[in-house]
Backbone as JSON Lines, residues from 0, in Angstrom:
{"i":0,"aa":"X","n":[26.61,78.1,-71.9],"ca":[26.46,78.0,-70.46],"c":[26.89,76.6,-70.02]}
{"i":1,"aa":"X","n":[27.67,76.72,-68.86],"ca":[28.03,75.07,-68.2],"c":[26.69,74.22,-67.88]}
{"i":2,"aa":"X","n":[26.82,73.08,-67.56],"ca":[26.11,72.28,-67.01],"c":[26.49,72.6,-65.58]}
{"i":3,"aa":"X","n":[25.44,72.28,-64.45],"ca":[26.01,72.38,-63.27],"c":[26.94,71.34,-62.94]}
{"i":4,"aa":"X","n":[27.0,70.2,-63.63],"ca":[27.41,68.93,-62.85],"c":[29.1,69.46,-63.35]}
{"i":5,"aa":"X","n":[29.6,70.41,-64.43],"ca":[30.55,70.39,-64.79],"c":[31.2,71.67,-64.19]}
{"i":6,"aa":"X","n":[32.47,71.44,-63.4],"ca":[32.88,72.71,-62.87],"c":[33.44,73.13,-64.0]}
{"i":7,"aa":"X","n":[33.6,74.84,-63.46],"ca":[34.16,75.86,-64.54],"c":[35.27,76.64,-64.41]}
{"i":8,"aa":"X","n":[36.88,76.15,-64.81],"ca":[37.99,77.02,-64.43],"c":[37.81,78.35,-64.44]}
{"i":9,"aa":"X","n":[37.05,78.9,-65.68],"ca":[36.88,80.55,-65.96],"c":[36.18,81.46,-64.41]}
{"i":10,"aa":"X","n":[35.41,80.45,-63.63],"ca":[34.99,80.8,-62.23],"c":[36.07,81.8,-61.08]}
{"i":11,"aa":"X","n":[35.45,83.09,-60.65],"ca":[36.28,83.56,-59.31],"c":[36.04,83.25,-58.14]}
{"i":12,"aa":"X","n":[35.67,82.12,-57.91],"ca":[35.58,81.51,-56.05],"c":[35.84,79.99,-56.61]}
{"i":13,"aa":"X","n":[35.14,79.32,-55.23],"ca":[35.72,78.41,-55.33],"c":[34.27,77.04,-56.33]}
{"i":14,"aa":"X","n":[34.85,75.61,-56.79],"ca":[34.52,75.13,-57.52],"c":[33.86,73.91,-57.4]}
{"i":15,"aa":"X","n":[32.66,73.47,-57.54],"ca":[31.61,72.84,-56.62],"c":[31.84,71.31,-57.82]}
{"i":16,"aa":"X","n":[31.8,70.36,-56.95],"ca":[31.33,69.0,-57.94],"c":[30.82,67.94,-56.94]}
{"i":17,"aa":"X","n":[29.79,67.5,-57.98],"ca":[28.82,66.55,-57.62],"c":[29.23,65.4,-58.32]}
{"i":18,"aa":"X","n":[28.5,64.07,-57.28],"ca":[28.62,62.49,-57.65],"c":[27.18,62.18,-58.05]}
{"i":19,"aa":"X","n":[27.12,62.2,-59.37],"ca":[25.87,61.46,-59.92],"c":[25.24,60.42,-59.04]}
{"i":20,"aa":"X","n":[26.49,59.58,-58.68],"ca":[25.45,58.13,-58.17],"c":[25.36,58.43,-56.54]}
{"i":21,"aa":"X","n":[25.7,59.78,-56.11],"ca":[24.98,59.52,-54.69],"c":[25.16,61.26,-54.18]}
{"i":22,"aa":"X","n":[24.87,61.29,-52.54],"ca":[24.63,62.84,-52.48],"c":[26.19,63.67,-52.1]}
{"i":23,"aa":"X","n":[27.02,63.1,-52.51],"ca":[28.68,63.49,-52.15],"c":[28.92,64.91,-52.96]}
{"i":24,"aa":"X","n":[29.42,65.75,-52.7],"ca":[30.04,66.89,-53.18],"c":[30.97,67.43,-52.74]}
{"i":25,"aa":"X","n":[31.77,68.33,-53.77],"ca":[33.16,68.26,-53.19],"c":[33.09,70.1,-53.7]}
{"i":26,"aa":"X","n":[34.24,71.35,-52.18],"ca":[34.04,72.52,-52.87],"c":[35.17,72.99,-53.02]}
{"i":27,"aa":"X","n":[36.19,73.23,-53.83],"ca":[37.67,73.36,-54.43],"c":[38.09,74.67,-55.1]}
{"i":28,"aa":"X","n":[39.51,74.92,-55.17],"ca":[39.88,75.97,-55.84],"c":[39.97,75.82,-57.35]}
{"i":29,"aa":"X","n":[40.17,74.36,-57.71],"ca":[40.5,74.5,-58.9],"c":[39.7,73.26,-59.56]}
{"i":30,"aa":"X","n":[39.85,73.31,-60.69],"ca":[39.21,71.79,-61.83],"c":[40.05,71.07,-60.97]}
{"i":31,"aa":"X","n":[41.38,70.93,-61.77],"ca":[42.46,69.66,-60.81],"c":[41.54,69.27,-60.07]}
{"i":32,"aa":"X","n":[42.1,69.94,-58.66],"ca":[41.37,69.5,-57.25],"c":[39.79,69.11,-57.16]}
{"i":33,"aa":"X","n":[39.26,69.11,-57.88],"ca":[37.83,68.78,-57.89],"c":[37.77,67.2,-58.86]}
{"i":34,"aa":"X","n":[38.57,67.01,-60.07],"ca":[38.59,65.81,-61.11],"c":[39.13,64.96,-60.29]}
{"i":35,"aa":"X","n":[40.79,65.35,-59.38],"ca":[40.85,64.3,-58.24],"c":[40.06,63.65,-57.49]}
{"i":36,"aa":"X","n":[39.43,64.89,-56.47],"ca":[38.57,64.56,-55.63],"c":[37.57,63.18,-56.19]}
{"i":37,"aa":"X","n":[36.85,63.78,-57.4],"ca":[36.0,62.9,-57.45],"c":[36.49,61.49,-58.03]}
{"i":38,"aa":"X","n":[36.94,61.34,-58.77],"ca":[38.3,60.34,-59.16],"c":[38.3,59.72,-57.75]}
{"i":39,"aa":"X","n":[38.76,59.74,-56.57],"ca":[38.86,59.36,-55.63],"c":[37.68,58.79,-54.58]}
{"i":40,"aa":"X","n":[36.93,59.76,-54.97],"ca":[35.53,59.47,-54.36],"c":[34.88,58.14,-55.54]}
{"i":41,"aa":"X","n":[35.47,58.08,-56.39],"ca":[34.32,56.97,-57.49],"c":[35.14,55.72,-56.76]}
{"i":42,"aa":"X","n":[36.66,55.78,-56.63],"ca":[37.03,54.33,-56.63],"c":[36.92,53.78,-55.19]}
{"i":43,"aa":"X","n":[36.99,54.52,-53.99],"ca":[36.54,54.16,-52.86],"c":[34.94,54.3,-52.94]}
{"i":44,"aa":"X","n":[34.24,54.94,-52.9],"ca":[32.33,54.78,-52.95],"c":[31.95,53.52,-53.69]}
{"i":45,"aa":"X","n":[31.83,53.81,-55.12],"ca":[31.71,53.36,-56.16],"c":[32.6,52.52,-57.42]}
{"i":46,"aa":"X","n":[33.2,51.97,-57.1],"ca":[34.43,50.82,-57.72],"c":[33.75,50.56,-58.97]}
{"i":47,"aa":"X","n":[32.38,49.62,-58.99],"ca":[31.7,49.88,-60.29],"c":[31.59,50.46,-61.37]}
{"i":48,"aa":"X","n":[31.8,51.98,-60.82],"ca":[31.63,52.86,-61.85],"c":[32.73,53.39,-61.91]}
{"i":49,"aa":"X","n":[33.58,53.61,-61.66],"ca":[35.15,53.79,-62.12],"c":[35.84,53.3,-62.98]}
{"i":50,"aa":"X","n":[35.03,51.63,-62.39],"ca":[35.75,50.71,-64.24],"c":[35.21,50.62,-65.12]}
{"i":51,"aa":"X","n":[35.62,50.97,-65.94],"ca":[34.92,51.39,-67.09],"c":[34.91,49.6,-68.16]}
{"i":52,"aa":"X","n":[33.62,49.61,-68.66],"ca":[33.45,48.6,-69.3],"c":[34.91,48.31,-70.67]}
């Protein structure tokens, strides 16, 4: 079984992802479009946590 925090290509609608460090969510057709999204959402929100040590 997935984790919720991890979307699931094998899914028939559309594909939900959450930002750990705050209440942002994003609802998409695909992985892609959701790994972007949040990818995008870390380095504008959260810069911190994007760079990785």
């Amino acid at each position: 079984m997935n984790d919720a925090n991890e979307p699931s290509e094998s899914h028939d609608g559309p594909i939900t992802g959450r930002c750990e460090h705050c209440d942002w969510i994003a609802v998409v057709d695909s992985y892609s479009a959701v790994a972007e999204a949040y990818q995008d959402h870390l380095r504008s929100e959260h810069p911190k946590a994007w760079l990785r040590d």
